[in-house]
Structure formats: C-alpha cells, structure tokens
N, C-alpha and C positions, 0 to 999 in steps of 0.2 A: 504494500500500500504506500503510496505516498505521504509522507511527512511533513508537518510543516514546517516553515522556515524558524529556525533558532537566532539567539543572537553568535552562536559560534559561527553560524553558515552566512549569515547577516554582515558579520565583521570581516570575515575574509572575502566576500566578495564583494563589500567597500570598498576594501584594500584596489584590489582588482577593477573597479569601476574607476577610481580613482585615478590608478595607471592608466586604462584606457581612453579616457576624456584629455590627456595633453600627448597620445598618438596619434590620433585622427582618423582612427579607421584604417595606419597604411600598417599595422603590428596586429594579430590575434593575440586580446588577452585568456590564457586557460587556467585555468584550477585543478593540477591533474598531477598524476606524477611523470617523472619524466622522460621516462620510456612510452608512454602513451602519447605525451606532447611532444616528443622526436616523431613517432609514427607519423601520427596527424599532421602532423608539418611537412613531411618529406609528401604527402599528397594533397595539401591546401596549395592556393596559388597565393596567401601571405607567411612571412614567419610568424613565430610564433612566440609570445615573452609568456613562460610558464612560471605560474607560483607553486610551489611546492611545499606543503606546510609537514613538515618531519616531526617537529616534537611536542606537544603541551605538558606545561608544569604550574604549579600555584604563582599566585603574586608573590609569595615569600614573607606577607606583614600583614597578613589579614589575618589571624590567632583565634579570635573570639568570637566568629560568626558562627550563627544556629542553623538550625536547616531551613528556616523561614529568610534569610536573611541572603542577597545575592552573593554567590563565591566569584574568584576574580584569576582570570589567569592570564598567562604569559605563552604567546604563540611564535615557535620558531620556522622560520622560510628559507625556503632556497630562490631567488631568482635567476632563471635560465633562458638566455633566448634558443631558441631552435629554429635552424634554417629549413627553408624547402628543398624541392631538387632542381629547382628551374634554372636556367642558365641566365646568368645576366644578373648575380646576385654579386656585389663588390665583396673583397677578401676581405675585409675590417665589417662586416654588414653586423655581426655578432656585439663587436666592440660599440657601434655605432647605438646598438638597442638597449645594450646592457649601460652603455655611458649617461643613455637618455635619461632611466629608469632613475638614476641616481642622483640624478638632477632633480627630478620628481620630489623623492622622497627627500632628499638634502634640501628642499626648498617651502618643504610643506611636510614636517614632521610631525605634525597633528592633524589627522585626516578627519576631513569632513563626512561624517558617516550622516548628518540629517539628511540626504536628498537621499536617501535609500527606499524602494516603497515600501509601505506598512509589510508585517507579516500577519500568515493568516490570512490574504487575500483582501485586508484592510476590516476585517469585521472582527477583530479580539486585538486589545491590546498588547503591546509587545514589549521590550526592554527598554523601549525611547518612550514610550508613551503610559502615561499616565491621569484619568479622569478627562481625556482630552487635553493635557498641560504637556509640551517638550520636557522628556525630563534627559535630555541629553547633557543638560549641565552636569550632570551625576559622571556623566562618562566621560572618557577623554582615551583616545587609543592614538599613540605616540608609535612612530619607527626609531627603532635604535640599531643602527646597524653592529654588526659582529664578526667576532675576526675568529672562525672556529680552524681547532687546529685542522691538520692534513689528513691525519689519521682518522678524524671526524668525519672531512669531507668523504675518503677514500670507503669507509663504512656504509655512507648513504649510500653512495655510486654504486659500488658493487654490491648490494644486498636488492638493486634492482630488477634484478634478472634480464634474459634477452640478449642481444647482441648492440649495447649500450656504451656509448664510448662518451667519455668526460667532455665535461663540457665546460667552460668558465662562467663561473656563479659567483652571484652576492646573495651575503646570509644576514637577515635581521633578525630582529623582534620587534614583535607588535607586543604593546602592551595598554591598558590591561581590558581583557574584552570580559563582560559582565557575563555570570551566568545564573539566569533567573529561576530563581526554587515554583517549584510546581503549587504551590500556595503562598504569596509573597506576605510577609507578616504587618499587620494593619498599623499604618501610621498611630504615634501619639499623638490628642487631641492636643490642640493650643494653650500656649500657658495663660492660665486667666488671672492669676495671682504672684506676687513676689516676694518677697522680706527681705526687708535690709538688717541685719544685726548693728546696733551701734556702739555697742559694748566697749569701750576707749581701751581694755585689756583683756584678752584671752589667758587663762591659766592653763598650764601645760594641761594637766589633768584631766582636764575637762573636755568631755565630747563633742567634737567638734560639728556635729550635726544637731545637739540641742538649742534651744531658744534659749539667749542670752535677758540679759536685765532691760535690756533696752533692744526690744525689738518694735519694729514700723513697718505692719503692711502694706501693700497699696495693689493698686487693681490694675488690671492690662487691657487695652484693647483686645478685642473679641474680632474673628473671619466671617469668612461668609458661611462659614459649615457648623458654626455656630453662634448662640447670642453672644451679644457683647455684656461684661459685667453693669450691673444698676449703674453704680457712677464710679467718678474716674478720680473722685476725693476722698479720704479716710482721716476721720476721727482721731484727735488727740488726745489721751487720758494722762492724766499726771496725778499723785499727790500735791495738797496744798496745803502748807501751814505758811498764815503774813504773806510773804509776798517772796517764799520759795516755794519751788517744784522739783520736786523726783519724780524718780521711776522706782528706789525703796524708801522700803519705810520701816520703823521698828516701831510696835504700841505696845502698851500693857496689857496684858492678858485681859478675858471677864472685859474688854470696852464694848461697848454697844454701836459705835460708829468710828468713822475716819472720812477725812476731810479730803474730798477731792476734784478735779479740775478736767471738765468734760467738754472740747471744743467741736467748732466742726461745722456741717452746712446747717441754719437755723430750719426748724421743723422738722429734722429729716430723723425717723424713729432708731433705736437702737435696744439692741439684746444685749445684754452685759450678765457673764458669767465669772463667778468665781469657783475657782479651782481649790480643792482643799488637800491639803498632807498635814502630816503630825507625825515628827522626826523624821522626815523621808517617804513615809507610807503614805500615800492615794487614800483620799478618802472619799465618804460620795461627795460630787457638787451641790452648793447653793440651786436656789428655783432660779433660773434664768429670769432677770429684770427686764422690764422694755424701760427705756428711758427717751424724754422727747430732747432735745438739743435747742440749746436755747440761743446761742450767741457761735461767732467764729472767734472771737478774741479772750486772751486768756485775761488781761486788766479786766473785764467785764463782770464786775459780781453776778452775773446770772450763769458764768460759766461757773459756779462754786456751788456745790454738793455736800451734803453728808451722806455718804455710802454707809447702810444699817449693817451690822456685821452681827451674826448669831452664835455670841456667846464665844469666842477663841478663850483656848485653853494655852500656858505655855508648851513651847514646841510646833505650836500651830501655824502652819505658813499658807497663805492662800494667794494664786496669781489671778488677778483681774482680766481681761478682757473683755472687747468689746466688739460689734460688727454692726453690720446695717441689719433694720427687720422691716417687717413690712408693719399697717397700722396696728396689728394685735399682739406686737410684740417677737413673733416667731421670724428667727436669723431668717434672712434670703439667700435660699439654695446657693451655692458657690460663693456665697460675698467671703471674701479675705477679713479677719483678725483685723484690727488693728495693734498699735503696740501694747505690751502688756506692763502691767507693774505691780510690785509684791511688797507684799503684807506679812513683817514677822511679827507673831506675838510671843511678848516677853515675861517673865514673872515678875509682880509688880513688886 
C-alpha cells in the first residue's frame, strides 16, 4: 500500500527540490542509490546529481524527550553526479555538476523547506503545520558539509553491488529533521498568573520554590483559546500600625484583631483567607471573608481595617491573602493571590 509522506521523506526531498530549482531543468535531481542512478543515467538523455542518504543517527542533545514529544535527527548524504552515454558530454561535465551543487549549499545553508506541498495530500496536518499556524519556526535543517575518511567512503562504494565504479562525491549532513510521534503531546495552556517574590534575602535553607514574606501576584493577558483574566490590577495588603507597613507582624496571643491596610480598584469585591499553623502544622483555615475595597491609596483612612482574628494561641502563625471575588464573596475561578503577609502570635 502506499504510505504517506513523513517529514523524513519531506526533508530529503526538500533537500533535493532545493538543488533542483538553481539547475534549470539541464541536471536530473534522484533520490536513489547509486548504482541505480549510474543505471538511469547511462539511458536518460540528462545527467544525473544523485543524493544518496547512507546513514541516520540522533541529534546527540535531545536526552529528555517522551514519546509524545518530537525526536530529532541527523541525516548523512552522499552527492554524486552521474553521466549519460551520449556523446558530446565535456570531460570536466562531472566537476562542472558537482562544483555547482556546492555552491548551492555553500550559499544557502539553511534550506527553505516551507514551499514543500502539504503531506497527506493537504487534508491532515503535518510537521510544518499546526491549527492552520506555520510552525516551521520550530525547524530549521542546516547542510554541514563533511570530510569522511577513505575507508568510509570505500565501504559505501563497494557494499553497492553490480558493476559500480567510484565516482567523486560530496558528503554532508543535514541537520536536524523532526520526527513526529504518532500522538503529538497537547500544548500547555497560557500562563494566566505570575509572582514576583520580593523577599530583599533568601536563606540558604530555604526552599527555593516556597512563597517568601513578600510575595505580589499579578494577572496576565489571556489568547484567543482562552478568556482573559477579570482585570489586569491586584490588590495591596499590608499590616498597619501609625503610619508603618509590613508584610510581618508579631501580636500577642488571645488578641481579637490586627490592624490592616487593604488597597486597590475602589468597589471591586475580594475573598481574603487566612491560613493557619501552630508550630509548623497546617491547621484548618479561617471562613473565607468577602471584603469590598474602599480606596486605591494607602494615606487614605478608609484603606485601614481591623482584621477579627479567632482567638491565636502562642505558636500560632497564620498567612493572609487575598484575591478578587465576585458580589457574594466567592474567589473568581483562576484570579491570582495577591501578596500575602503573616501573622505571629506570641505569649503575652
């Protein structure tokens, strides 16, 4: 049965379109090996410039790919011209085809493989194409020419068979041609959300993928394959005592509140959680508050709160947060955190 076109079969006969279009129609480009393209020559009425493709090997730095994931490899060639038998063919004609060739590729070391037509007969996607989108910027297949020993060359020759006589070749690599897994693994969706850590010191110790003291989320533009986040501003929370702000705070155990500083777009509702431990241990959370947003400026006493606090015991530490909600209080699916800040209680 016949098969359909791959991007291996795709790539070298790129390769080959590519030679052909600055011959003009007076050279047969073949894809064959070269006992068959001497044949074919000696009864065509053009020569013939044969690729010969001898060996496939990995990229060498692809380690970590899955099976979902495209593999990437490295194709070695032989380039051979082969003459006719017609008379009237000048003694250099061989040097003439093979000198061209290398001009080619010496001139244009990153082949244009977009003008290729679809594979599949244009009705399924292929290795260049993606949702309708080029995804040829992915690829890139480079000639490097190569200098393989004698013993190399003299191995391919004679494991030819027939009555095959040497012929002067150039040997490259093409690199690197995709090859695409029979289920390609489904893109990550878009990043919707981000954190900056502003923590002024890291401690060795400390894990480096935790939320620090001073963490600030904020929201990202959204695509077309998805919504965009509610809005594109986030919420300040701070402790407030006078006329300082943190992000910690230390109180006495047994208090009933703590003073805090909630800025941000005026009206806009928020869910504020607090997180509880004691010594280390998780404990349950607080009922999720809705809170309405009164002011954007921190001078502004209506940015000034008392956050009700149920009863801390010493060893009690609880981290705040806060996000956007809709009017009944309940967070909006995907909104990002804002920063958070923490609450130790002490023995009084």
């Amino acid at each position: 049965m016949a098969l359909a076109p791959t991007s291996l079969s795709l790539a070298v006969q790129g390769i080959a379109d590519v030679l052909d279009a600055h011959f003009n129609g007076d050279v047969q480009i073949s894809i064959d090996t070269p006992l068959r393209a001497q044949e074919n020559a000696k009864g065509g009425d053009r020569p013939y410039l044969n690729l010969f493709i001898y060996r496939i090997a990995p990229s060498g730095f692809h380690s970590d790919l899955g099976p979902e994931d495209p593999a990437f490899i490295r194709l070695y060639g032989l380039l051979t011209p082969c003459m006719t038998n017609q008379n009237g063919e000048t003694g250099d004609e061989e040097l003439r085809i093979l000198g061209h060739a290398l001009r080619v590729l010496h001139s244009q070391p990153i082949l244009p493989l977009a003008a290729l037509p679809p594979a599949h007969g244009g009705g399924d996607p292929d290795f260049r194409t993606e949702l309708g989108e080029p995804r040829l910027t992915r690829y890139r297949l480079q000639t490097l020419m190569q200098a393989p020993s004698m013993e190399e060359l003299n191995h391919i020759w004679t494991t030819q068979g027939g009555d095959l006589s040497y012929r002067l070749s150039a040997a490259y690599e093409f690199a690197l041609v995709p090859i695409e897994p029979l289920t390609l693994r489904e893109p990550a969706g878009p990043v919707r959300s981000g954190v900056i850590d502003l923590t002024p010191s890291v401690a060795l110790d400390r894990d480096p993928m935790a939320p620090g003291e001073s963490l600030l989320g904020f929201a990202l533009a959204g695509d077309t394959r998805d919504t965009a986040p509610p809005e594109v501003w986030q919420p300040i929370l701070l402790f407030a005592e006078n006329d300082t702000f943190t992000t910690t705070r230390a109180q006495a155990a047994n208090s009933v509140s703590t003073p805090i500083a909630l800025v941000g777009a005026p009206g806009a509702a928020l869910a504020l959680d607090m997180v509880w431990s004691q010594n280390g241990v998780a404990q349950a959370p607080s009922p999720t508050q809705k809170i309405v947003l009164a002011t954007h400026s921190l001078t502004d006493p209506a940015a000034r709160l008392n956050l009700a606090l149920p009863n801390p015991w010493p060893g009690d530490q609880v981290v705040i947060r806060v996000r956007l909600a809709d009017g009944a209080g309940i967070p909006v699916p995907h909104a990002p955190f804002a920063n958070t800040i923490t609450l130790s209680a002490e023995a009084p």
